[in-house]
N, C-alpha and C positions, 0 to 999 in steps of 0.2 A: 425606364430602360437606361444601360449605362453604356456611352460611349466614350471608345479608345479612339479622341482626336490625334493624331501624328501632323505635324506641322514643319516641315524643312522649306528649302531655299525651292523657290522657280527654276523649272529645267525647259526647256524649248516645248518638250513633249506634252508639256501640260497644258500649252497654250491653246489647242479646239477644246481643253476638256472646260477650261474659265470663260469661256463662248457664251455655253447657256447659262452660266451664272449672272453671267454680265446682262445678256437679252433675258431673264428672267426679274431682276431687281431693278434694270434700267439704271443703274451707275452711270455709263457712259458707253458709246455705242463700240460691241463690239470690233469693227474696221479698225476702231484707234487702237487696239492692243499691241497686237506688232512691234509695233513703230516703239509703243511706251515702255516695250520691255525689253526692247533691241539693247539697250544701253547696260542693261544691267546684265544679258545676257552675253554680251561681247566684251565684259568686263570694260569697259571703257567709261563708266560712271559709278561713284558709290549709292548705288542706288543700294534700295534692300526689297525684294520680290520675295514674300512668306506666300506657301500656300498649306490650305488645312487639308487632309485628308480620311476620312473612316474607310477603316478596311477596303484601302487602297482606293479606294473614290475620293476624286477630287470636290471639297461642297464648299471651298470658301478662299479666299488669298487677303493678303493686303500688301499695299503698295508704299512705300515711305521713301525722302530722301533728305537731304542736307537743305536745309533752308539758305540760301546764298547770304553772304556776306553776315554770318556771323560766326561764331564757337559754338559747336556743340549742339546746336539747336536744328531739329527734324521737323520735318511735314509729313503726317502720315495723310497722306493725299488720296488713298482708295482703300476700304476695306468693303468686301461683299459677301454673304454666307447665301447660297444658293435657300430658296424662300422652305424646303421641306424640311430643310437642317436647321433653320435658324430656333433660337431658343432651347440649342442643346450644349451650348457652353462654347461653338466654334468661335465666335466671336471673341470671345474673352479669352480663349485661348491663346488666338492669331496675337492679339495685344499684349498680354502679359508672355508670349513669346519674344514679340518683336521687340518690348519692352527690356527684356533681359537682353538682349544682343546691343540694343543701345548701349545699356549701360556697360557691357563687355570694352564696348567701344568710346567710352567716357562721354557719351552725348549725357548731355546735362537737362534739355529742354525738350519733350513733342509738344508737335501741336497738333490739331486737327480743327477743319474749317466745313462748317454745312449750312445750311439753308434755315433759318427762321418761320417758312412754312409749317402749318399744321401737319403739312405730310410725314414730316422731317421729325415730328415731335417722339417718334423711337429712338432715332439716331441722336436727338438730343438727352436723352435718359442714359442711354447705354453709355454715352463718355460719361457723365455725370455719376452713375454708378460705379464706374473703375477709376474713378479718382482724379477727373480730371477737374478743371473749375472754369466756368463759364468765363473768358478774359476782356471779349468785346464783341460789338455787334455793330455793323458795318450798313446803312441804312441803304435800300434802295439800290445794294449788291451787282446782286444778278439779275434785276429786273425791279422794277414801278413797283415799289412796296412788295418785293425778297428780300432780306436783309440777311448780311453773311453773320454766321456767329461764329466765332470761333473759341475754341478749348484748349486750355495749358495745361499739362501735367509736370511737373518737375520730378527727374526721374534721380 
């Protein structure tokens, strides 16, 4: 089956619909949404808020911002494809979207950073396939043998 993913900017009204995506992948606890999208929604941070949609259903976002204290270089800090959608290209969508908007915008570098668990061993495929390169891995992270890995892409 072929889907028509549509991906634009975060609007207020989208935020109960990224709810169950967020309680269904377990990213990070929906409560903290609000708060993390306030800035982008109040225009007062360059942040960048993509969300994916099929026929008008919201099933996936990502979240990215300016890494401090460099040029050019991004944090894509949350991406989530609601679990019924995933493996239907939303994923690679959101990124080679948000991808182009970078570079609209002369960012030069993303990154993206996750967990060395076995759990994690999708999310380490999926940048790996879209062109990213594995750049370090951070021992003992986020907990007693978690180690953060994280991924560059030069855009």
């Amino acid at each position: 089956m072929t889907y028509l993913i549509n991906v634009r900017p975060l609007l207020r009204t989208d935020l109960p619909a990224i709810a169950p995506v967020l309680e269904a992948t377990g990213l990070f606890p929906s409560a903290m949404l609000a708060d993390m999208a306030a800035p982008f929604l109040d225009g007062t941070a360059p942040h960048i808020w993509l969300v994916a949609t099929i026929g008008g259903r919201l099933c996936g976002f990502a979240y990215c911002e300016p890494e401090r204290a460099t040029q050019g270089t991004f944090n894509l800090l949350a991406i989530a494809v609601a679990p019924g959608d995933q493996g239907q290209g939303v994923g690679s969508t959101l990124v080679a979207t948000l991808e182009a908007r970078l570079r609209t915008d002369a960012a030069r570098v993303l990154i993206v950073e996750t967990s060395a668990l076995d759990a994690y061993a999708d999310s380490r495929a999926f940048y790996l396939v879209r062109g990213f390169s594995e750049e370090a891995r951070i021992r003992d992270f986020y907990d007693e043998g978690e180690h953060k890995v994280i991924f560059w892409k030069h855009l």
